[in-house]
C-alpha positions as a Markdown table, in Angstrom:
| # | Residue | x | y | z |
|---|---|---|---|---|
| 1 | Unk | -10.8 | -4.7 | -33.7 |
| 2 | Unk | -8.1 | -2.8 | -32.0 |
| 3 | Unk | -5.4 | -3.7 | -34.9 |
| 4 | Unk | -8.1 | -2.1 | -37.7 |
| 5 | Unk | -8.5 | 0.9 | -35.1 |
| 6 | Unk | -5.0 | 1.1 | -34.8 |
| 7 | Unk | -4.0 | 1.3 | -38.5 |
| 8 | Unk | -6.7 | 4.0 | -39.0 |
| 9 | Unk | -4.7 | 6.4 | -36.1 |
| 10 | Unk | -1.5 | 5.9 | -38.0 |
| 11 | Unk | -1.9 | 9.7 | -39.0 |
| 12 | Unk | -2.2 | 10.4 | -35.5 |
| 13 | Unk | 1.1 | 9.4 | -34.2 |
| 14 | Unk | 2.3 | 11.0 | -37.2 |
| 15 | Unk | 1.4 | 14.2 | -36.4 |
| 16 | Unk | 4.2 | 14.3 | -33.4 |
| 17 | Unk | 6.5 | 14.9 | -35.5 |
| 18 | Unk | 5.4 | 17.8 | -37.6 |
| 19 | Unk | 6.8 | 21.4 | -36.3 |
| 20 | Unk | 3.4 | 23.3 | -36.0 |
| 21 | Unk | 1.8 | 22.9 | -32.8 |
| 22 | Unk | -1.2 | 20.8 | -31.9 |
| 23 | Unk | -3.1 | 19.3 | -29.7 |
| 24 | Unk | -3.6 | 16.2 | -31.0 |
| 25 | Unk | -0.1 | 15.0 | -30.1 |
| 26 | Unk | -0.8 | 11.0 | -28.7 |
| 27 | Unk | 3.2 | 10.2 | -27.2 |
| 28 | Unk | 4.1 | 6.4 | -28.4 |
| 29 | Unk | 4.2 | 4.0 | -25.3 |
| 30 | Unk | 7.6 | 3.9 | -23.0 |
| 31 | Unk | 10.9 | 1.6 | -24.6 |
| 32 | Unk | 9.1 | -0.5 | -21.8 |
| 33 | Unk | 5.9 | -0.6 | -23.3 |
| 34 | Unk | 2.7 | 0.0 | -21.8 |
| 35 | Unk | 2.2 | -3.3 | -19.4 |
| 36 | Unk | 3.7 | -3.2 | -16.0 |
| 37 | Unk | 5.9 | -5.9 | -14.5 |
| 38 | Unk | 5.0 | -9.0 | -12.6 |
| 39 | Unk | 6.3 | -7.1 | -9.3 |
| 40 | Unk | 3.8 | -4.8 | -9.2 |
| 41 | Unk | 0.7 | -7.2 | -9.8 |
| 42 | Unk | -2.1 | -6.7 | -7.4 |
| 43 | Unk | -2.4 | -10.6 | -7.6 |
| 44 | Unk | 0.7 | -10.9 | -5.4 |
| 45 | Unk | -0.1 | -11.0 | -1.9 |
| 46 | Unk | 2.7 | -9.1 | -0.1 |
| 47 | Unk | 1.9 | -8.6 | 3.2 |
| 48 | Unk | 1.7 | -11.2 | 6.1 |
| 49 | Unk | -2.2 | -11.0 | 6.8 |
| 50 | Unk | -3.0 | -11.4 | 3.1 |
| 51 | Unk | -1.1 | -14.3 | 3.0 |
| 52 | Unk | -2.2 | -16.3 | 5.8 |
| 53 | Unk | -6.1 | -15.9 | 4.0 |
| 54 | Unk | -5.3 | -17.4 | 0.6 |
| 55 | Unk | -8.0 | -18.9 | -0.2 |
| 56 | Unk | -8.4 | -22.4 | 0.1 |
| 57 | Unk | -5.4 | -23.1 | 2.5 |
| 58 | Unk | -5.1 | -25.9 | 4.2 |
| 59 | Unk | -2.4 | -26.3 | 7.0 |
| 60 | Unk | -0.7 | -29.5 | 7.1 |
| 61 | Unk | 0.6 | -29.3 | 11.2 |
| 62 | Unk | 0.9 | -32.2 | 13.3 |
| 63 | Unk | 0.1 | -30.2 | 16.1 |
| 64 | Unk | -3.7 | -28.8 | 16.4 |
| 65 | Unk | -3.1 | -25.7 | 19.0 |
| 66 | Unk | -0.7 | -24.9 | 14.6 |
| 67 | Unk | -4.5 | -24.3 | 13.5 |
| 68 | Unk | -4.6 | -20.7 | 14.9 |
| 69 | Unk | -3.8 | -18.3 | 11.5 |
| 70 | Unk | -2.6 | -15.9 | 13.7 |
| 71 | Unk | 0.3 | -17.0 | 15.5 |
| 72 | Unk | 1.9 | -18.1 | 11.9 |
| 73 | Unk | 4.6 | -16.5 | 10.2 |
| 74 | Unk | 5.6 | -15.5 | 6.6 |
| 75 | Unk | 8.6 | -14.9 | 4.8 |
| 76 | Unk | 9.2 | -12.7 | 1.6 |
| 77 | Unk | 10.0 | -15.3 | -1.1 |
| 78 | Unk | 10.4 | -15.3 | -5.0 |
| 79 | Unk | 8.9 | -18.7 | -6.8 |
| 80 | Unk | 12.2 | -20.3 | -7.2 |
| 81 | Unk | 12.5 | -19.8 | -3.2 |
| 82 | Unk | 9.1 | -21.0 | -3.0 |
| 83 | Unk | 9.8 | -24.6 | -4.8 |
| 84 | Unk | 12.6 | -24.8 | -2.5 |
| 85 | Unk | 10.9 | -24.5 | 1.0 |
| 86 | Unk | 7.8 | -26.6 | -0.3 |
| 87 | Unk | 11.0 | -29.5 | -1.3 |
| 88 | Unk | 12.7 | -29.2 | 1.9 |
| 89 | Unk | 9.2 | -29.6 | 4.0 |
| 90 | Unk | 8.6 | -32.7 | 1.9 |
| 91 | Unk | 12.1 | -33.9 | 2.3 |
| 92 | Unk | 11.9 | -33.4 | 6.3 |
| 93 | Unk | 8.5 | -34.7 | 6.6 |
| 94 | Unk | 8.5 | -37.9 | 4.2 |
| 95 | Unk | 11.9 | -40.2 | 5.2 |
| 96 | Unk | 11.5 | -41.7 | 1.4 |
| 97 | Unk | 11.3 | -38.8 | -0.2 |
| 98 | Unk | 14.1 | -38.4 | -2.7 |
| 99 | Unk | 14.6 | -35.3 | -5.6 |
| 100 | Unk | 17.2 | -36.1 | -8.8 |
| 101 | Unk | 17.4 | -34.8 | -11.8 |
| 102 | Unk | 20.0 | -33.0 | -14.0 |
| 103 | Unk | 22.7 | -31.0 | -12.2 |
| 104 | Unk | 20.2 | -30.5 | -9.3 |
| 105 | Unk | 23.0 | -31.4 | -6.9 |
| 106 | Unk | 24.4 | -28.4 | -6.7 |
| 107 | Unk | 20.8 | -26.5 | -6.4 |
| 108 | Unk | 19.8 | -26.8 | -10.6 |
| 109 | Unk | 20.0 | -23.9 | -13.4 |
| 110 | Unk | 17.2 | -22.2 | -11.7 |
| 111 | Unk | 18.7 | -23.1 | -7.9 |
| 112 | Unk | 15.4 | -24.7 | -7.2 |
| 113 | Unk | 17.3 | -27.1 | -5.3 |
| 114 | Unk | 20.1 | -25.0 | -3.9 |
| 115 | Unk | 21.3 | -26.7 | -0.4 |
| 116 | Unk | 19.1 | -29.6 | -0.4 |
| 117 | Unk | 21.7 | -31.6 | -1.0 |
| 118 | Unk | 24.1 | -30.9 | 2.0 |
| 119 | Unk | 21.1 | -30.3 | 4.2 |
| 120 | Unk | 19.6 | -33.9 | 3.7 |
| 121 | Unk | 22.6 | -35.8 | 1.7 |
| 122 | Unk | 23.1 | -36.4 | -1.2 |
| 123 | Unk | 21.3 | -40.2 | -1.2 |
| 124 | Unk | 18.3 | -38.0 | -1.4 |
| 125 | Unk | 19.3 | -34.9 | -3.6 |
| 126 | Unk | 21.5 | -36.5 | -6.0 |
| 127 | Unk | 22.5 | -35.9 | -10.1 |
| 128 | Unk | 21.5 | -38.0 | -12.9 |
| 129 | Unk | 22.5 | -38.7 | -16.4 |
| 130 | Unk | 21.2 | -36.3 | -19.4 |
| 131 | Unk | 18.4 | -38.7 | -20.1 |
| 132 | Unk | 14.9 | -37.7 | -19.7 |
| 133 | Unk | 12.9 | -41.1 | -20.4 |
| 134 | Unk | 15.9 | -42.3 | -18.1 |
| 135 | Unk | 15.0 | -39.8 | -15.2 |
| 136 | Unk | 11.1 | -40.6 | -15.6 |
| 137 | Unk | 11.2 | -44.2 | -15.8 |
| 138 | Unk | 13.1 | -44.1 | -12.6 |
| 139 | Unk | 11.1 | -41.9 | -10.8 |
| 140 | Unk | 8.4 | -44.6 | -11.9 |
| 141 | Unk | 10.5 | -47.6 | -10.4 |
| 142 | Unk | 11.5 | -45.9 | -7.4 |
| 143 | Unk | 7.1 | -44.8 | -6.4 |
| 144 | Unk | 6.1 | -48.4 | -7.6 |
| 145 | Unk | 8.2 | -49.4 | -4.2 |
| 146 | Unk | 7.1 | -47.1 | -2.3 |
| 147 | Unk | 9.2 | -44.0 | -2.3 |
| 148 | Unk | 8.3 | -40.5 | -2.6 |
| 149 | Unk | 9.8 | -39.6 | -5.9 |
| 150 | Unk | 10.3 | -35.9 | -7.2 |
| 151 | Unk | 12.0 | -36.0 | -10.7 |
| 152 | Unk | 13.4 | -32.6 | -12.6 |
| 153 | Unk | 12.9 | -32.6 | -15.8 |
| 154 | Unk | 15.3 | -29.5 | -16.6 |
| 155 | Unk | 13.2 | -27.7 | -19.1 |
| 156 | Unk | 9.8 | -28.7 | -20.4 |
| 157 | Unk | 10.5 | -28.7 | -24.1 |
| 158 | Unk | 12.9 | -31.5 | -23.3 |
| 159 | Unk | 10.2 | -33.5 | -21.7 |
| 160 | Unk | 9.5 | -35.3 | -25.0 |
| 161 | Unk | 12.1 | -38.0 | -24.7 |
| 162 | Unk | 10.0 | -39.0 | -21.4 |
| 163 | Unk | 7.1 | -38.6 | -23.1 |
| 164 | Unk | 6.8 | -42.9 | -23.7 |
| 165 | Unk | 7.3 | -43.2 | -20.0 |
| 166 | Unk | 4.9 | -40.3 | -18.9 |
| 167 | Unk | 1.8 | -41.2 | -21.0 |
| 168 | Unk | 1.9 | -45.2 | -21.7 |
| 169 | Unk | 3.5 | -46.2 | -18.3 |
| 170 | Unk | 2.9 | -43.6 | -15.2 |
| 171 | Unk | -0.8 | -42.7 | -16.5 |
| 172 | Unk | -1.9 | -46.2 | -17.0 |
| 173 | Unk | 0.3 | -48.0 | -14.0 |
| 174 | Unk | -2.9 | -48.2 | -11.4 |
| 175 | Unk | -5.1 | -49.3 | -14.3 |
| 176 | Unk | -3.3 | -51.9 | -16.2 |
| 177 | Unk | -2.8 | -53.7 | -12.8 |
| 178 | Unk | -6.8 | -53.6 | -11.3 |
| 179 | Unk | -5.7 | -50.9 | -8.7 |
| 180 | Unk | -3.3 | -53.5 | -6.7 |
| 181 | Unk | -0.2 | -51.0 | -7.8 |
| 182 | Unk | 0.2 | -47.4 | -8.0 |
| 183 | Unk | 3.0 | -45.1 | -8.8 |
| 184 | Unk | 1.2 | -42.0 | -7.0 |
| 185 | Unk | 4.6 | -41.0 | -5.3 |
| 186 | Unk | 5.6 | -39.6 | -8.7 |
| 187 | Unk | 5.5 | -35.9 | -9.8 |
| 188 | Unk | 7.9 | -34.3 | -12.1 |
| 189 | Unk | 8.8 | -30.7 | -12.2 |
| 190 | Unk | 9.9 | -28.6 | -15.0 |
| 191 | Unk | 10.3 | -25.4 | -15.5 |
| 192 | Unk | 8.0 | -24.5 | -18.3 |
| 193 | Unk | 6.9 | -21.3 | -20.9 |
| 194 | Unk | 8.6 | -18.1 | -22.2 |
| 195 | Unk | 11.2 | -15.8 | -20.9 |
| 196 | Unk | 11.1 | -13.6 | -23.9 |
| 197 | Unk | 14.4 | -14.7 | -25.2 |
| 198 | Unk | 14.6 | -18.5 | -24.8 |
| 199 | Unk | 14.2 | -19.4 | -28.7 |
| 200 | Unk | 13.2 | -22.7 | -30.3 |
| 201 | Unk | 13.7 | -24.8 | -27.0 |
| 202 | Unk | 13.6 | -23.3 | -23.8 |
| 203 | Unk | 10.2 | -21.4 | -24.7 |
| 204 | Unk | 7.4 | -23.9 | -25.5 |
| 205 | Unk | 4.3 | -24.3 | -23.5 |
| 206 | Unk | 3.8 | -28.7 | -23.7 |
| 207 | Unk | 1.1 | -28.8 | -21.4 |
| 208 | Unk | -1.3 | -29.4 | -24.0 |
| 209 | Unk | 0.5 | -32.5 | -25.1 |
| 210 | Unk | -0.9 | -34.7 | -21.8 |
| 211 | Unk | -4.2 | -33.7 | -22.1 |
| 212 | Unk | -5.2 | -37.3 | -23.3 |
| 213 | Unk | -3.5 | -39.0 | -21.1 |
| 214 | Unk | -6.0 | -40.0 | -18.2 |
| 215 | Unk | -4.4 | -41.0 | -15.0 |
| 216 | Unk | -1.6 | -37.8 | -14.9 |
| 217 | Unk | -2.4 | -34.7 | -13.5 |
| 218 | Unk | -0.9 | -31.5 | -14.7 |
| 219 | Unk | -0.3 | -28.4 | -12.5 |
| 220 | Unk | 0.9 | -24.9 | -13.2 |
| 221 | Unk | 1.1 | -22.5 | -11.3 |
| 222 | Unk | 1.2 | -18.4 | -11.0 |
| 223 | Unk | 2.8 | -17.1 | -7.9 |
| 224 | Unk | 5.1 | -17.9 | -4.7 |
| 225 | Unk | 1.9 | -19.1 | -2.7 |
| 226 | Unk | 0.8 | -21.3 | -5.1 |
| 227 | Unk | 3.6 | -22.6 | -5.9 |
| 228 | Unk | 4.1 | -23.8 | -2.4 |
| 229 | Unk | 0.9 | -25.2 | -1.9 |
| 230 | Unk | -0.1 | -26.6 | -5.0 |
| 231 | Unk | 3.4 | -28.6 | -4.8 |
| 232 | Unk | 2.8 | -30.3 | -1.9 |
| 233 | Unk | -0.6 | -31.4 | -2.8 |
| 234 | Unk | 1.0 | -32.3 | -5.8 |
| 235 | Unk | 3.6 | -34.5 | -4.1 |
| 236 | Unk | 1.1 | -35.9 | -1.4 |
| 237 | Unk | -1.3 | -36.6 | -4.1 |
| 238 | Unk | -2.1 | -40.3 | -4.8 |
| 239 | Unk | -1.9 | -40.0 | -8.4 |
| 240 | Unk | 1.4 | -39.4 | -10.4 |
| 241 | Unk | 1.7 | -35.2 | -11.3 |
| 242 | Unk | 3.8 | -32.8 | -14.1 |
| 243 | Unk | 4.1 | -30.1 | -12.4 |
| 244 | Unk | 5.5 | -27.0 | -14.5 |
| 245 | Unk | 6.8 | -23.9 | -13.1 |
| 246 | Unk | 6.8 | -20.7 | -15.5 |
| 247 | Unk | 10.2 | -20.2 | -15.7 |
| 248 | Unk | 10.1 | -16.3 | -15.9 |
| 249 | Unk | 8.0 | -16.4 | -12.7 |
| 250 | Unk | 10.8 | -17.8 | -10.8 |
| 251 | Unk | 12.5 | -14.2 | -9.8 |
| 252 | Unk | 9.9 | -11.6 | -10.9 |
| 253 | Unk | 7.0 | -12.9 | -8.9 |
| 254 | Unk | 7.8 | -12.0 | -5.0 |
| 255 | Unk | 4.9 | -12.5 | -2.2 |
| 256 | Unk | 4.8 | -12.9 | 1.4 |
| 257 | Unk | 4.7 | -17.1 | 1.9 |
| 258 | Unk | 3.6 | -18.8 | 4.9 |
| 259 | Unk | 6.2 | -20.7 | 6.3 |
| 260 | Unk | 4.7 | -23.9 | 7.7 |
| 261 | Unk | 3.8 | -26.5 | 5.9 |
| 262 | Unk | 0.0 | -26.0 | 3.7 |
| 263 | Unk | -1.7 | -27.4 | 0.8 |
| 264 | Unk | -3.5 | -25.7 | -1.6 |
| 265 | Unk | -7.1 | -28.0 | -3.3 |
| 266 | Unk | -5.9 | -29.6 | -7.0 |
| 267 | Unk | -8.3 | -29.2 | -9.8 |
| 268 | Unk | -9.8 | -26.4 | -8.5 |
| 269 | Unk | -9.8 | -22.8 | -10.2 |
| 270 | Unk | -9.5 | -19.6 | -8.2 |
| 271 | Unk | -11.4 | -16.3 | -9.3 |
| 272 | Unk | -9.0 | -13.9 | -9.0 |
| 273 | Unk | -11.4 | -10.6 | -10.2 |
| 274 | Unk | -15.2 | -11.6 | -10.1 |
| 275 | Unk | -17.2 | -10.0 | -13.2 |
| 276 | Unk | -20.3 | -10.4 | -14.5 |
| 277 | Unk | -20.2 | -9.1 | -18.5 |
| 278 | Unk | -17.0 | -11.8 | -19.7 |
| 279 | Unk | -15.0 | -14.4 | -18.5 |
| 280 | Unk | -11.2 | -14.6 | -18.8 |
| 281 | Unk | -10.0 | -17.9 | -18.3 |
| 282 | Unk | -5.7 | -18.4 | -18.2 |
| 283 | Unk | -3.1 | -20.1 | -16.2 |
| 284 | Unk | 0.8 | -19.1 | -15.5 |
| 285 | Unk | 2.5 | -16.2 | -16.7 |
| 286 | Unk | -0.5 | -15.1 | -18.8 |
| 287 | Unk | -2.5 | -14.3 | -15.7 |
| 288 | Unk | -0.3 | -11.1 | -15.4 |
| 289 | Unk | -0.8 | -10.6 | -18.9 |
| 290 | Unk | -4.5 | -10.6 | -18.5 |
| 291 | Unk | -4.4 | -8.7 | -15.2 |
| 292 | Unk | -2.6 | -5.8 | -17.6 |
| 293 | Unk | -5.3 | -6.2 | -20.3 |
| 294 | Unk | -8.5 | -5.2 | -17.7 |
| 295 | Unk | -6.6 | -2.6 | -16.4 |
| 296 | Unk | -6.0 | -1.0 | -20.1 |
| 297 | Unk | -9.3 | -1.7 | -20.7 |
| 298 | Unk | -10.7 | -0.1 | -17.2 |
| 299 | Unk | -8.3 | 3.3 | -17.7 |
| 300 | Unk | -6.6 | 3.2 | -20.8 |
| 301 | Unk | -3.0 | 4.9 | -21.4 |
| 302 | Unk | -3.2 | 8.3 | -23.5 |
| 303 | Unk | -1.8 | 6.3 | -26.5 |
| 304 | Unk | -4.6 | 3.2 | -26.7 |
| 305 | Unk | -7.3 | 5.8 | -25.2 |
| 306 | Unk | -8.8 | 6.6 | -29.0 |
| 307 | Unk | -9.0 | 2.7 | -29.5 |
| 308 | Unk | -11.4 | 1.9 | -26.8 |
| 309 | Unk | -14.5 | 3.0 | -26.9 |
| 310 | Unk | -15.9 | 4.6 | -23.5 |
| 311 | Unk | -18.6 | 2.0 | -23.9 |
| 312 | Unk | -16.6 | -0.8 | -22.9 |
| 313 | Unk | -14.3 | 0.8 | -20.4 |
| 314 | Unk | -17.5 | -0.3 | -17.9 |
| 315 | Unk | -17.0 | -3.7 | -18.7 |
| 316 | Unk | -17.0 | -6.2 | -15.6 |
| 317 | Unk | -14.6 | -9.3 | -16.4 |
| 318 | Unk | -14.2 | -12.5 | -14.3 |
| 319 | Unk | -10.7 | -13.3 | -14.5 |
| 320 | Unk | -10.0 | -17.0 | -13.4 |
| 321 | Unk | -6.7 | -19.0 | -13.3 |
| 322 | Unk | -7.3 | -22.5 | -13.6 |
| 323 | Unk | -4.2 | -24.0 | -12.0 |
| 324 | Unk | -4.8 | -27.8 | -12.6 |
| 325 | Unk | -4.4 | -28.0 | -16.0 |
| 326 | Unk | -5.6 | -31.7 | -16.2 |
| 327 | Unk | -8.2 | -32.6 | -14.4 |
| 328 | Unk | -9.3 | -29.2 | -15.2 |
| 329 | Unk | -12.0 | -27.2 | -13.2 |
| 330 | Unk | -15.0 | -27.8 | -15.2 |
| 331 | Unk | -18.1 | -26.7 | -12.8 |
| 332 | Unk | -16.3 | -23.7 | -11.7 |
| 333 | Unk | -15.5 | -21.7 | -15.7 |
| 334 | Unk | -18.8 | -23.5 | -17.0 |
| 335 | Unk | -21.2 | -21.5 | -13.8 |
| 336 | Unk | -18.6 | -18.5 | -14.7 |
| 337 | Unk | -19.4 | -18.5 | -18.1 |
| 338 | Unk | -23.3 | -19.2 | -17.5 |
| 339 | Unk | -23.2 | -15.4 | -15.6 |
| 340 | Unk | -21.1 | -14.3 | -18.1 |
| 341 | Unk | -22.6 | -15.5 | -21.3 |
| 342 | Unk | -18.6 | -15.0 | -22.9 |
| 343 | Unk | -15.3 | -16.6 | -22.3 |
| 344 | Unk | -12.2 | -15.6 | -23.5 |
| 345 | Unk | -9.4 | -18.2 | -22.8 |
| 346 | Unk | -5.3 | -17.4 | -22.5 |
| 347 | Unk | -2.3 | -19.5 | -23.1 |
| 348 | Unk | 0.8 | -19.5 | -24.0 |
| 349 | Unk | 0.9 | -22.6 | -26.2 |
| 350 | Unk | 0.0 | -22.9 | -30.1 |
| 351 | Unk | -3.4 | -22.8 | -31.0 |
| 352 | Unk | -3.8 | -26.1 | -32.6 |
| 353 | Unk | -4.0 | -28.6 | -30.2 |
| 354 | Unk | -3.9 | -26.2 | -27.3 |
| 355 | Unk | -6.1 | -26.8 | -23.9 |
| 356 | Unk | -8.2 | -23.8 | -24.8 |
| 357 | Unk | -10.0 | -26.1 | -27.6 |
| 358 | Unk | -11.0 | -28.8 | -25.1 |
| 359 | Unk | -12.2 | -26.0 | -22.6 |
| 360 | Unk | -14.3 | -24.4 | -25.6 |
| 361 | Unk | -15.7 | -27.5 | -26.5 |
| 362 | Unk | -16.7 | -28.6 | -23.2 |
| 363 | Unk | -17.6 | -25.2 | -21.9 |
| 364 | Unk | -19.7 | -25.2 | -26.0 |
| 365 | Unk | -21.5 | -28.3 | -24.7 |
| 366 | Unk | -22.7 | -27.1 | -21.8 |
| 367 | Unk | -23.7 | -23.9 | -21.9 |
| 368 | Unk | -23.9 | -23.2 | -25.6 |
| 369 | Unk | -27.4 | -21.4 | -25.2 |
| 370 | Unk | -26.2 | -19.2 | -22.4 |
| 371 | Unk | -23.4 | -17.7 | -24.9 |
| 372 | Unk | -23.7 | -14.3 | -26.3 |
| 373 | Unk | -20.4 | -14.7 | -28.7 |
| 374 | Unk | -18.3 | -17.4 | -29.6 |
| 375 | Unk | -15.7 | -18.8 | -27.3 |
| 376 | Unk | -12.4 | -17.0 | -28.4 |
| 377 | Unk | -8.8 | -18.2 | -27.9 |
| 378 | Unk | -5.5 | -15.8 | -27.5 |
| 379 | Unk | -2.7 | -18.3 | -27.9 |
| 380 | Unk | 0.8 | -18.0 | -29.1 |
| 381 | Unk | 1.0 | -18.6 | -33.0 |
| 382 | Unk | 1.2 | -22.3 | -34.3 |
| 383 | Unk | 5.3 | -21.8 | -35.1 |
| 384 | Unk | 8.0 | -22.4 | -33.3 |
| 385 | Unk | 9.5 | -19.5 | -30.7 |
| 386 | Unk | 12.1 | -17.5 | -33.0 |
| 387 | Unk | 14.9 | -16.1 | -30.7 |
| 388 | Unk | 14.3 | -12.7 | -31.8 |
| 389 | Unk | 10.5 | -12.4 | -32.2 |
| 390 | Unk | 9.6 | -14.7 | -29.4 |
| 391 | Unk | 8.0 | -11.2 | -27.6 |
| 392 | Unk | 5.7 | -11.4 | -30.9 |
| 393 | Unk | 5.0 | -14.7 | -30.3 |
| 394 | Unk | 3.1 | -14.8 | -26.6 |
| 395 | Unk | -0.2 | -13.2 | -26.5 |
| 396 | Unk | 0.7 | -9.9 | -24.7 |
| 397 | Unk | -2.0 | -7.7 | -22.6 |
| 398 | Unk | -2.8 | -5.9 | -26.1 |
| 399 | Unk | -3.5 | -8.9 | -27.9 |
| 400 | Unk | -5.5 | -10.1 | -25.1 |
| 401 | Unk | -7.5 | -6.6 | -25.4 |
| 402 | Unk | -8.1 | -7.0 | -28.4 |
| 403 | Unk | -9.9 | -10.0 | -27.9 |
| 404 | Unk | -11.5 | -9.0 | -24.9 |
| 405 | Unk | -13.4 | -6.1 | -26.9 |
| 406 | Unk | -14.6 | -8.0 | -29.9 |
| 407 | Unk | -15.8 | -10.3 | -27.3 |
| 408 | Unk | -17.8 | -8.1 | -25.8 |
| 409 | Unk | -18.8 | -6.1 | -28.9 |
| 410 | Unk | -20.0 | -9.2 | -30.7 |
């Protein structure tokens, strides 16, 4: 819709250039483009009080009198940060907890890690080999004895060569032996998505690649706070866990983080923006992408204004971001989507294969006479990131527009 709009105001933008005055000038976007940055989301909580209500926190103190919200502190962290104070609380708390990976020793390519090695030793933070099926099948070994094991896989599109270990050993390890054994100790980070200039293999999106295998559980997600909290559930979690950090996330997205030590529920969606006319389903970087997308819709910049019609600027849209990837949130996008009667889902991977077509097929069974238009997905294209057009590549807010108002004029 708003691509056949667009090519029918060509003349329009035109018209800026002619000499004879006119007031049908439209100005082209900023060299920045028309979204804002991740900073300046209102999704971010940035102040202490905020904070301290996320909901669904659970604090994790020993002590009971540490149940009182209001004598707690925060501290302004990015994500990176974030991953760092949720390692060193796990570190501190659980004697056999140990973290290795590639060059995490010194604090990793991202400094995820930074200090943890001279703060606890490095018997607990310690290097290992450039071998990923290595690194996984000893994070598997080490939790099958007992230990707390929190593996690095460096980037997410190099998580293939652990793939064997990941899918045929960790997910069936409880299974294959009755439930006498379990390897829930394990949970593997990697830094995962676009950056906007990471090319062919520091750019994919693999989450969709697990989604078969029963017995992992895969995490993502969005901000500082979750981060945090959904790591150390992740880590305390009795069942092995990818866990997969958007990697341009790590210095844009800032918030205030509690400092003590808090979970946040697995497999449980959050509604970030309640609505009652679509529902916009996404996880990671994308929610920012989608956050951008309402707002063009709601008050449209002088440049998009003449391809959205007044009729939909009205428009209330749940925006959810499911978080746990795998066991996904069912009950909470299918009730969503039963208000809505439309669902629009976001991600970064391909198409083909993506998460989006198990959500639209489950979501299709179970509330197929509910829905007003077909379940839409926004997803990167099924190639590989080029270097140059990766930007072209991720489904940015005016793609996601777009999809959002042939939705809802369906």
């Amino acid at each position: 819709m708003l691509t056949r709009r667009l090519r029918s105001t060509l003349p329009l933008f035109s018209r800026r250039w002619q000499t004879t005055a006119s007031n049908n000038v439209i100005e082209p976007p900023s060299a920045g483009g028309h979204s804002s940055s991740v900073a300046s989301s209102q999704l971010l909580r940035i102040t202490r009080e905020s904070a301290l209500r996320t909901p669904g926190i659970s604090w994790q103190d020993e002590e009971s009198d540490h149940n009182i919200v209001g004598g707690r502190e925060t501290r302004k962290m990015n994500l990176y940060q974030a991953v760092r104070d949720a390692l060193s609380i796990a570190l501190s708390k659980d004697d056999s907890a140990v973290i290795f990976g590639e060059d995490i020793a010194f604090g990793g390519v991202f400094r995820c890690t930074m200090g943890l090695a001279e703060e606890f030793g490095r018997e607990r933070v310690f290097n290992t080999p450039l071998t990923e099926q290595g690194i996984a099948g000893f994070g598997i070994g080490l939790a099958s004895m007992g230990h707390t094991a929190i593996a690095e896989i460096q980037f997410s599109d190099y998580i293939f060569p652990a793939f064997d270990q990941l899918v045929n050993e960790a997910a069936k390890f409880r299974y294959r032996s009755g439930g006498h054994f379990s390897i829930g100790g394990l949970t593997v980070r990697t830094p995962t998505m676009a950056v906007g200039h990471g090319g062919l293999y520091h750019s994919q999106s693999p989450e969709g690649f697990f989604m078969g295998a029963s017995g992992l559980k895969v995490v993502i997600p969005r901000s500082p706070i979750q981060c945090k909290g959904l790591l150390l559930s992740a880590i305390r979690d009795p069942n092995p866990v990818i866990f997969m950090e958007p990697k341009v996330l790590y210095r844009s997205a800032v918030e205030q983080v509690p400092i003590d030590d808090f979970a946040l529920p697995l497999s449980r969606a959050e509604i970030l923006i309640p609505g009652s006319d679509l529902t916009l389903l996404t996880w990671g970087t994308p929610v920012y992408h989608c956050e951008s997308a309402l707002r063009f819709l709601k008050s449209p910049p002088p440049s998009l204004a003449p391809l959205i019609p007044s009729s939909l600027r009205s428009a209330k849209v749940e925006l959810i971001d499911l978080r746990t990837i795998l066991p996904w949130d069912i009950e909470t996008v299918v009730e969503s989507v039963r208000r809505t009667k439309r669902l629009v889902i976001v991600h970064e991977a391909g198409m083909t294969g993506g998460v989006g077509g198990e959500i639209a097929a489950e979501v299709g069974k179970r509330a197929f006479l509910r829905l007003e238009a077909p379940v839409r997905r926004i997803t990167g294209w099924d190639v590989p990131a080029g270097l140059q057009f990766e930007k072209f590549n991720m489904p940015d807010a005016v793609r996601i527009l777009d999809g959002i108002m042939e939705t809802l004029s369906y």
